[in-house]
N, C-alpha and C positions, 0 to 999 in steps of 0.2 A: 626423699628417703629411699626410693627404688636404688639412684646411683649410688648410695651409702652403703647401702648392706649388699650391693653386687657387688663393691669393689674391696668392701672385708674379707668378704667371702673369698676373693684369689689370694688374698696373703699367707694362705695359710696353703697353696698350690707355692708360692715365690716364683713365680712367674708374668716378668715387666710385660713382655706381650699381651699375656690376658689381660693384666689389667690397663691397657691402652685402648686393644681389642672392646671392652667393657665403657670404657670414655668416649671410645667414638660411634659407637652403639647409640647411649644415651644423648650426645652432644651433638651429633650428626656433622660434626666438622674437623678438618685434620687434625692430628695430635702428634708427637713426638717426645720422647725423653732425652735428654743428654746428660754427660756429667760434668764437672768443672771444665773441664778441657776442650766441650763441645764435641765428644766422643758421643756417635749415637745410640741411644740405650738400643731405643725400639719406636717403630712410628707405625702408623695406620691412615690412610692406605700406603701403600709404596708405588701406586703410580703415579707422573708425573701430574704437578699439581698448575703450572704455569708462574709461580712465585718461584723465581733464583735460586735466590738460599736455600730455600726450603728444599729445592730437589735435588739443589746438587750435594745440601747434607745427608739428603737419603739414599742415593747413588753411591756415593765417596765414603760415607760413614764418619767423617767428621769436615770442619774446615780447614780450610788452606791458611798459607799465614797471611795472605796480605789480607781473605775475608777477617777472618780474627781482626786484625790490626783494624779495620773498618769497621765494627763493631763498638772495639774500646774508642776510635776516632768520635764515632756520632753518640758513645755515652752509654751505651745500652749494657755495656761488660759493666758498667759500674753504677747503672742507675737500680741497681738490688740493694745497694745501701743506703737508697735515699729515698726509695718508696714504698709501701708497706704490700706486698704478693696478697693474694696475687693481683696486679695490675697489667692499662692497658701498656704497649708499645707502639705507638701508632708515628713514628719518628723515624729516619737511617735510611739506609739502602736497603736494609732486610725487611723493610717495613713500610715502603713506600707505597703500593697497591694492595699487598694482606696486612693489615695490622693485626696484631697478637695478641691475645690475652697468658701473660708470663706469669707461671707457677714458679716457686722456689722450692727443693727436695735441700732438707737443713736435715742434717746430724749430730744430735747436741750441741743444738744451736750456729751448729757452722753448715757456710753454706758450698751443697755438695755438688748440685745440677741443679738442672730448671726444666719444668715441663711446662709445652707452649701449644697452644689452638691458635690455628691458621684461620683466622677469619677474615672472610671480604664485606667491602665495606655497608654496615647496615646488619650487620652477623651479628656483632657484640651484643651481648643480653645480658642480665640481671641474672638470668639462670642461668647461663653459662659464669660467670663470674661467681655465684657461688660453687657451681659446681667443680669449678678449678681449686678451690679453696678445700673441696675434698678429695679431689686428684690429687694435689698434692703432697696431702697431709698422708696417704696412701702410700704414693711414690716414696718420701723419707720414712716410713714404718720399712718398704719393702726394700731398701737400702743399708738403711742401718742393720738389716738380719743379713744381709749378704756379706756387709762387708767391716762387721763386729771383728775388734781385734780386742781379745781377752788372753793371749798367750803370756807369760810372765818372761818370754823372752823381748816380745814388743815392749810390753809395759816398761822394760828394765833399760833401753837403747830410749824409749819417749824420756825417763825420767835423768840416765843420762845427757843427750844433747840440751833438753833443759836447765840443767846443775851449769854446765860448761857453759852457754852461750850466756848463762845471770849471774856469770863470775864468780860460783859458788865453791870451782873447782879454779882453786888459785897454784896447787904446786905437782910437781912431779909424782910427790910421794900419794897424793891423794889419786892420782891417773892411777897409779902402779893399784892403789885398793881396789878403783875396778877394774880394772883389768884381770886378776886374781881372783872376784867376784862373779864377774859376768862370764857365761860358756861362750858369747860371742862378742869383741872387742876388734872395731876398725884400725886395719892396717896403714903404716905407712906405703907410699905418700899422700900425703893428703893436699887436698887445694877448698879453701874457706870461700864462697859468695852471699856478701850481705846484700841485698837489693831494697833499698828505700821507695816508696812509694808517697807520692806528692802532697796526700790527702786523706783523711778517713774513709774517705767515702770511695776509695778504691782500695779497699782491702782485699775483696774476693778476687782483685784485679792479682796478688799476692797469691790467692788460693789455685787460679788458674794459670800463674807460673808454678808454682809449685807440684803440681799437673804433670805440665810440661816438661818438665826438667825429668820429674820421674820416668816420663818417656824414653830420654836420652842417656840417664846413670843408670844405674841396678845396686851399686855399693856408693850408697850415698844415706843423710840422714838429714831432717827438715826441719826446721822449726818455723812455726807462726808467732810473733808476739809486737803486739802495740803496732806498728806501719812498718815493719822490718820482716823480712823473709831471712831465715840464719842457714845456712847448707853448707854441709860438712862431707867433701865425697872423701871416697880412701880407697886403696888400692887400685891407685890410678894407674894405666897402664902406656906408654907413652902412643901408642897407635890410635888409641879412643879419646885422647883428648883435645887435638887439631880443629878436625872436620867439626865437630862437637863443639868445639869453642868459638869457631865462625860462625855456625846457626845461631846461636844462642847473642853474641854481639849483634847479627843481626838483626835479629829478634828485639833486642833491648833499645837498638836504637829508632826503631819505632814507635817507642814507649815512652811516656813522659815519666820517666823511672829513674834513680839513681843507682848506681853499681858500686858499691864502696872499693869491692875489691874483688879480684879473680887473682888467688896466687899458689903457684904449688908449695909445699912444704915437706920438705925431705923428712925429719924426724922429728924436731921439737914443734910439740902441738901447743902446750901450755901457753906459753908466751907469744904465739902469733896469735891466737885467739884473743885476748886481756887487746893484745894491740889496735885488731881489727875491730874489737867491738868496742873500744872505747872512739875510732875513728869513725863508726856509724852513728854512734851517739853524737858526738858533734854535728855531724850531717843531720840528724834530727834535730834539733836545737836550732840549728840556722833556717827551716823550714820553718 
């Protein structure tokens, strides 16, 4: 009850530190937050802990791509869809001598980051397990107020790419309505990437591309729906898109992922759209 109402108590400061500060207080063992991307929120303590990962995420401030790619390898990027948080991880390379007790930080119901205790072996406890269960539920109360998007200009770009990518927007004349509508409408060129994913149970595997990617664009728009990732960039510029398109094939090819399609499009949006997403649909279907 103590760790409950200390960790209420800082959300109303919104400050991830404290409330980390406050879990490692009460738990007496390492903590860290991240977010989808394994961007590091905040961790306690920040000296070296003798576990790999763990320090070289708190050094570096996220991981590298081949740790990443070693994560999703031994399962752990995707085993938040298959076991109910918080649980242990006591499996991988990041987990071979500390195994973890893995918090999920969900944002109406989607999942945003994960906060983890670093425990050696014989650490795991029953209070600590629950107590993760209210670090957690902490961590997505103190997320969701940071990172609430209630603007009628987002709401109006989510509810767009939505209409387009569910074929709702079939002709010119209906593009031309938003356009005319909305105070901000993406420029040509554009280049469309649908990215299938092999399974349900790598969805958030989807969430942490999509992450990523935002890393890389700034004029771009995302959608999540069913095992399909939908990305719509625009005002692409021809110098940012090379370098960019190498990483990111790199990337994918470490992935047991599907790439429907990477393609620029000069001006007509309607019809390469209809195209593209009826050739992912098939791609699903044969999965």
């Amino acid at each position: 009850m103590a760790l409950y109402q200390r960790l209420f108590q800082t959300l109303s400061h919104g400050k991830m530190q404290e409330l980390m500060d406050v879990s490692y207080e009460v738990t007496g063992v390492p903590i860290l937050a991240v977010d989808i991307a394994y961007n590091l929120l905040r961790a306690v303590p920040k000296n070296k802990t003798g576990d790999y990962y763990w320090d070289y995420l708190v050094e570096h401030k996220r991981y590298d791509m081949d740790m990443t790619v070693q994560l999703y390898t031994d399962g752990i990027m995707q085993s938040v869809n298959e076991k109910e948080a918080p649980y242990i991880v006591d499996w991988g390379a990041a987990t071979e001598e500390f195994p973890k007790i893995l918090g999920v930080i969900k944002i109406n119901n989607i999942v945003e980051g994960y906060v983890v205790m670093q425990c050696k072996k014989g650490e795991i406890t029953e209070e600590r397990m629950k107590a993760m269960s209210i670090i957690q539920e902490a961590c997505s109360l103190m997320l969701k107020g940071k990172t609430s998007e209630n603007s009628m200009e987002s709401v109006y770009l989510k509810t767009f790419i939505n209409e387009l990518f569910n074929g709702r927007i079939v002709s010119e004349k209906q593009l031309d309505l938003w356009r005319k509508n909305c105070r901000f409408f993406p420029k040509p060129p554009y280049r469309i990437i649908t990215v299938n994913t092999n399974s349900s149970s790598e969805k958030n595997v989807l969430s942490y591309i999509s992450k990523y990617f935002q890393n890389l664009f700034s004029d771009q728009m995302l959608l999540i729906q069913d095992r399909v990732l939908y990305i719509l960039q625009y005002s692409l510029l021809p110098k940012m898109t090379q370098m960019a398109s190498n990483e990111l094939y790199i990337f994918f090819a470490n992935l047991t992922l599907t790439v429907v399609s990477a393609t620029r499009l000069k001006i007509c949006l309607i019809s390469e759209i209809i195209k593209y997403r009826r050739q992912t649909l098939c791609v699903s279907e044969k999965d």
